[in-house]
N, C-alpha and C positions, 0 to 999 in steps of 0.2 A: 527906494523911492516909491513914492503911493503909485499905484493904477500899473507899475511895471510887472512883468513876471519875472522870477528869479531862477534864469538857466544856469544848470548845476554848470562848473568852472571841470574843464577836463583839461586836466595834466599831459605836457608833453612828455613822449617815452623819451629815454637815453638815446643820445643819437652821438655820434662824431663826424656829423656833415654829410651823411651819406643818404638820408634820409629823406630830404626835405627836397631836392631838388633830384632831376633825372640821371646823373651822372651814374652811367653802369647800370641804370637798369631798365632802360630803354634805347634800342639802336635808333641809329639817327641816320637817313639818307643822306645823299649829299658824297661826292668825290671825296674819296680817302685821301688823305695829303702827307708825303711825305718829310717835307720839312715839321709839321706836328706831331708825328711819331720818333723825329730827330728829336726835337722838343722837351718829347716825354721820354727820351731815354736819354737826356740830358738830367736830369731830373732827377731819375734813380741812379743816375752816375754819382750826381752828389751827394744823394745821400746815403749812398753806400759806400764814399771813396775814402773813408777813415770810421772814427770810434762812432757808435749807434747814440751816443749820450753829446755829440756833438756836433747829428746831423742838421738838425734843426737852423743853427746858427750858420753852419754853410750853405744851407739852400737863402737862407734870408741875405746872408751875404752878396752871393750871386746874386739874387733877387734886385737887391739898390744897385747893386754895379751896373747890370743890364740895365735897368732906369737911369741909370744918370748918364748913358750916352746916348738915351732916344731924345729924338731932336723933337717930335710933335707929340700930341694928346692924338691917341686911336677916338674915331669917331665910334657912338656906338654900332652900326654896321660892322665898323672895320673888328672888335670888339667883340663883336655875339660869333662871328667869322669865325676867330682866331679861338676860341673855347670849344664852341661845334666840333670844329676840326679837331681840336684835342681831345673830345669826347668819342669823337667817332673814331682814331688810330687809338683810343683807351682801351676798345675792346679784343684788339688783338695783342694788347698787351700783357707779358706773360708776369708781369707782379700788380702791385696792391696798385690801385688809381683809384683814390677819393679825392677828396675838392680839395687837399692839400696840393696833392701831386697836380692834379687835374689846373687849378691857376695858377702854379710856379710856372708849370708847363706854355700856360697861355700866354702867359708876361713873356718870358722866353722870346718866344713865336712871335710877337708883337716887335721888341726889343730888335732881335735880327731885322726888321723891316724900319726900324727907325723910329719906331711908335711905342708910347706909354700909355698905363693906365695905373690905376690908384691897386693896389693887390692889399686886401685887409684878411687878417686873421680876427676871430673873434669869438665870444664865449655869451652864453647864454644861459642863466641859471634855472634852478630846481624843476626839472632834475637837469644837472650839470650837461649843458652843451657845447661840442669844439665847433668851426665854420672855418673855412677860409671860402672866400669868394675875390673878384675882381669887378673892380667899378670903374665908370668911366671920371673924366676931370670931373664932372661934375655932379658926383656921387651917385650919378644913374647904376644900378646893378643891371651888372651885364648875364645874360642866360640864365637867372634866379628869380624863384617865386619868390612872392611880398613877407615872406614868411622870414625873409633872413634880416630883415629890420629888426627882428629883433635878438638876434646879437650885438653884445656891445664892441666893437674891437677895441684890440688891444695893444697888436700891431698892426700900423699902417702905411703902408711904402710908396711914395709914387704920388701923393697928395702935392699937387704945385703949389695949391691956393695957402699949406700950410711954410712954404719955402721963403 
């Protein structure tokens, strides 16, 4: 366009969700919670509790199960809560916690209190990006920079308004 200047376009690195948001690489104040460390070793329960080529589809399993018995939509408060807390028992966790682990874990945690959220897995092209994140009903992202819009999802659980 005339009269505009033309900022070169900078490429995002390879990332598998671990990059974009704080998750692991910033401690977070705030009372440890043990039910969120129950959570997260709920979490690597499943997906270590059989073949590695079949983890996936049991954590996503559990994932709608624990949703379809929460009775409300988590507000975002109850929401940003429930992820903190799982970020913050992530760090004394002795295996891998990126945003996979980190929002199965949250849903979880939510789930036992009776409460849903939207949990989306999602991809993001050139160069090739993984996401999982968790949103409220009304697609508000819950503890995530603006930066995850633009992942597409692919999987997504917990959407009422799609029910």
């Amino acid at each position: 366009m005339p009269g505009r200047s033309q900022e070169p376009v900078v490429a995002p690195r390879s990332s598998w969700g671990s990059d974009e948001h704080i998750a692991g690489t910033e401690r977070l104040g705030g009372a440890w919670s043990l039910s969120a460390a129950v959570a997260l070793a709920c979490v690597f329960a499943i997906k270590r509790a059989g073949s590695e080529s079949t983890a996936m589809h049991r954590l996503t399993t559990t994932l709608r199960t624990a949703m379809s018995l929460s009775r409300r939509p988590a507000t975002s408060r109850q929401a940003t809560a429930a992820v903190l807390a799982v970020r913050r028992a992530a760090w004394w966790s002795p295996g891998r916690t990126a945003c996979l682990e980190e929002s199965a874990a949250a849903v979880l945690l939510l789930a036992a209190r009776g409460l849903s959220v939207t949990w989306c897995h999602g991809i993001a092209p050139d160069p090739v990006r993984l996401h999982a994140w968790v949103q409220t009903e009304h697609g508000e992202l819950v503890a995530e920079p603006g930066s995850t819009r633009a992942y597409t999802p692919v999987l997504v659980f917990g959407d009422r308004r799609e029910q």
